[in-house]
ZADRENKE-195736 format. One record per residue (C-alpha): residue in one letter; x, y, z. Coordinates in steps of 0.001 Angstrom, whole numbers, plus 500000, padded with zeros to 6 digits. Each point is the difference from the previous one (the first is absolute). Example, Ala and Ser with C-alpha at 12.3 -4.5 7.8 and 13.67 -1.06 7.14 Angstrom:
BEGIN
A512300495500507800/S501370503440499340/
This chain:
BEGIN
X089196460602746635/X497646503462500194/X500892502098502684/X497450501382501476/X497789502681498600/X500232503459502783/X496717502079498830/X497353500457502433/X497362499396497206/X501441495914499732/X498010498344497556/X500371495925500293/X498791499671496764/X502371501962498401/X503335498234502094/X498474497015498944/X500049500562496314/X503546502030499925/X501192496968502333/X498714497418497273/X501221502030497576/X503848499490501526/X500049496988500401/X498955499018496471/X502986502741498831/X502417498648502291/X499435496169499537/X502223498928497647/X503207501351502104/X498348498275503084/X500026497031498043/X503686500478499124/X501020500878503147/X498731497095501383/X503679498950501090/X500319502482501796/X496412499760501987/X500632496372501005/X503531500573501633/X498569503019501863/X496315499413500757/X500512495789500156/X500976499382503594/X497311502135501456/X496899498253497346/X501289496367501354/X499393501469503624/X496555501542499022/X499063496800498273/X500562497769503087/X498698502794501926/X497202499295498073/X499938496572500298/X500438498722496402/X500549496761499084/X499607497113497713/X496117500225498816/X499476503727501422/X497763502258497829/X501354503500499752/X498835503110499015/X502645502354499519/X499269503762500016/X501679502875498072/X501994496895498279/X501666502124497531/X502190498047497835/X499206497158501982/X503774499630502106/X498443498732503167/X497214498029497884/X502629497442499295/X501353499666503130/X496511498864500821/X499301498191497320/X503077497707500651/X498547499491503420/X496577499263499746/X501158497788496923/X497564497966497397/X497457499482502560/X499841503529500906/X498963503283498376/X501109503570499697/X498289503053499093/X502119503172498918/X497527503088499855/X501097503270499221/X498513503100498502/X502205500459497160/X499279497489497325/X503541500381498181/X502049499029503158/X497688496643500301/X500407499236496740/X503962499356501253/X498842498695503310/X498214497308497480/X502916500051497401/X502472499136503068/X497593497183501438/X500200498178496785/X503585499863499324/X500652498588503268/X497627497605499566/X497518500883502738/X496824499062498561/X497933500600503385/X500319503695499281/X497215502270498866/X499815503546499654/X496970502491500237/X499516504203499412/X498911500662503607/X499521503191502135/X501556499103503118/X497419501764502206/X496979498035498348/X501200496630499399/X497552498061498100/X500570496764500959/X498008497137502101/X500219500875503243/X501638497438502369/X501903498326497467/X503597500346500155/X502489498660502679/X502258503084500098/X499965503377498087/X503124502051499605/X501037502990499232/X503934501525499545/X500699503665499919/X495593500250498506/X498365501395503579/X501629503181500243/X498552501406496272/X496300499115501199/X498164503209499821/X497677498459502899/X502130497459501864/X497542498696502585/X497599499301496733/X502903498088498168/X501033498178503384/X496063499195501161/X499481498586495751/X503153497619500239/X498659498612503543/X496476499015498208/X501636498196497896/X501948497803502539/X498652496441501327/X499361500448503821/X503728499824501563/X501662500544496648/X502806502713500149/X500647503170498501/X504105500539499686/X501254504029499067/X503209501646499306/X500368504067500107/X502587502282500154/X500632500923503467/X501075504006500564/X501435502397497495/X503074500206502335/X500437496374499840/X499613499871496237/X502354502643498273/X500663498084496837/X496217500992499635/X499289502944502373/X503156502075498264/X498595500706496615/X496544500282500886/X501033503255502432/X502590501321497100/X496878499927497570/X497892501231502545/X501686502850500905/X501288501386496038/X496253499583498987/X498858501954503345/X497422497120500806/X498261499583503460/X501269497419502890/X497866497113499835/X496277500332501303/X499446497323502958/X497498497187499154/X500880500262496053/X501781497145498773/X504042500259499170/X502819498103500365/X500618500147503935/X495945500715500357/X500369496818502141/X503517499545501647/X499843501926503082/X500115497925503688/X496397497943500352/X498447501803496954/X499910496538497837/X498429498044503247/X497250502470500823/X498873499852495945/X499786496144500234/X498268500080503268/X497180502780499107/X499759497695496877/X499047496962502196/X503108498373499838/X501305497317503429/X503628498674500607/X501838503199498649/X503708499183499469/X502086502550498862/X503701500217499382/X501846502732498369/X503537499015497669/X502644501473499127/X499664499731495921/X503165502189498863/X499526500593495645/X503726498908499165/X500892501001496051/X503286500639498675/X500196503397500292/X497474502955500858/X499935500779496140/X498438497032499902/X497611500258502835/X498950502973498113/X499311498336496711/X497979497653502339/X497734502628500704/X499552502573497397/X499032496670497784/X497935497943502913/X498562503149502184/X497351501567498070/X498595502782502496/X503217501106499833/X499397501265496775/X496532501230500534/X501716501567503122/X502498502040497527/X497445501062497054/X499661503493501317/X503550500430499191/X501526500995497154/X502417497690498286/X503181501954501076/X498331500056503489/X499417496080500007/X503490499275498583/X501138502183503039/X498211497519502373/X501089497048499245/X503431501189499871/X499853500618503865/X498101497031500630/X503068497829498890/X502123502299501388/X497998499298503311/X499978496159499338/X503592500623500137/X500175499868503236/X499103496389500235/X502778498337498059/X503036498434501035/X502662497939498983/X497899496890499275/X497221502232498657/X496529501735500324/X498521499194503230/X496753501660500363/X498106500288503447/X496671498221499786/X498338498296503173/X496511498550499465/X497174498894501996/X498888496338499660/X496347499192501644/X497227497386500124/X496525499563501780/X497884497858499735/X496008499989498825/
């Protein structure tokens, strides 16, 4: 999850290749943590998918797959007469988006190396595209939104999920300002991509609708991360949460140590006596082509 780069010289290309080059680091523990993705990120990816409107025979594209979660979900929907695409731009997380398919015996699953602003596939072909948590780390959002609409049939559906607003996602928001503010880096730069680059009121719906998109739904969900303790949360992270890392490398090791040590003191705040409870509210939409 890159947060977003602050410079005034912003070069896409660049973000795209440090952002690939996360993902591929962080795969395997977003693989392994897969547990943990499906019990917080579940409820809202069955909303987006019938918010998307898929069903038994439904071909899916899904966008910024990762390690493929949501791709199953899908998959078990649109079952054997059905199809689902998982693009991403990191080949090493597909290859356990694929990995994951196969063990679970979904054999309508297929996975592709795609840029999610220039999706190369046949235009009007696919019932529903999705994408969860992927939109907000487009360099050019209205590009990546406008790419996944050509490649919707006429009335298929595109279903979302972001993070809604750094105050309404703390679990998140939390160690991204402690590492912001020990490496003296700049507030975010509007229109760059980052975590909450898309969570504020209406934001989401005015994207779709410059994009072309009809019948905007949107619903926002509370989505708390509950772990065991904030120790944990943390582990979570500093293994999942790649920018955070890039975020840190201007510090020196004792300076780094020093972060995360008030980041789970900060996380702190969040547990009680049946555990880590961490704020999180996202934003589920759909529109349709």
């Amino acid at each position: 999850m890159p947060d977003s780069p602050n410079t005034s010289a912003f070069d896409p290309e660049r973000y795209k290749n440090t952002t690939r080059e996360q993902w591929n680091s962080a795969a395997q523990a977003w693989h392994q943590w897969a547990p943990t993705l499906q019990e917080w990120l579940g409820p809202a990816t069955e909303l987006m998918l019938d918010m998307a409107g898929v069903k038994a025979g439904s071909r899916v594209l899904d966008v910024a797959a990762g390690a493929g979660d949501q791709t199953l979900y899908a998959a078990k929907r649109a079952g054997t007469n059905g199809l689902v695409l998982a693009t991403d731009i990191s080949p090493k997380i597909l290859e356990f988006a694929q990995q994951n398919a196969l063990e679970q015996g979904h054999k309508n699953v297929r996975t592709r190396v795609l840029d999610g602003e220039n999706l190369e596939v046949e235009p009007g072909h696919f019932d529903a595209v999705i994408s969860r948590v992927g939109l907000i780390y487009f360099p050019d959002q209205q590009k990546a939104l406008t790419s996944m609409r050509r490649a919707l049939k006429r009335g298929g559906r595109l279903g979302a999920i972001v993070y809604s607003t750094a105050d309404r996602n703390q679990f998140f928001s939390v160690p991204v300002a402690i590492i912001r503010r020990r490496a003296n880096l700049p507030a975010p730069v509007p229109g760059q991509p980052g975590p909450f680059s898309l969570g504020g009121e209406g934001v989401l719906r005015d994207a779709l609708a410059r994009a072309g998109f009809k019948e905007i739904e949107e619903q926002r969900v509370a989505a708390p991360l509950k772990m065991k303790t904030a120790a944990e949360c943390l582990r979570f992270e500093k293994e999942s949460f790649g920018a955070l890392h890039t975020m840190l490398a201007g510090l020196d090791e004792a300076g780094k140590e020093a972060a995360w040590k008030e980041i789970e003191n900060e996380l702190g705040k969040f547990e009680t006596s049946s555990g880590f409870n961490g704020p999180c509210e996202l934003v589920v939409i759909a529109g349709t082509a």
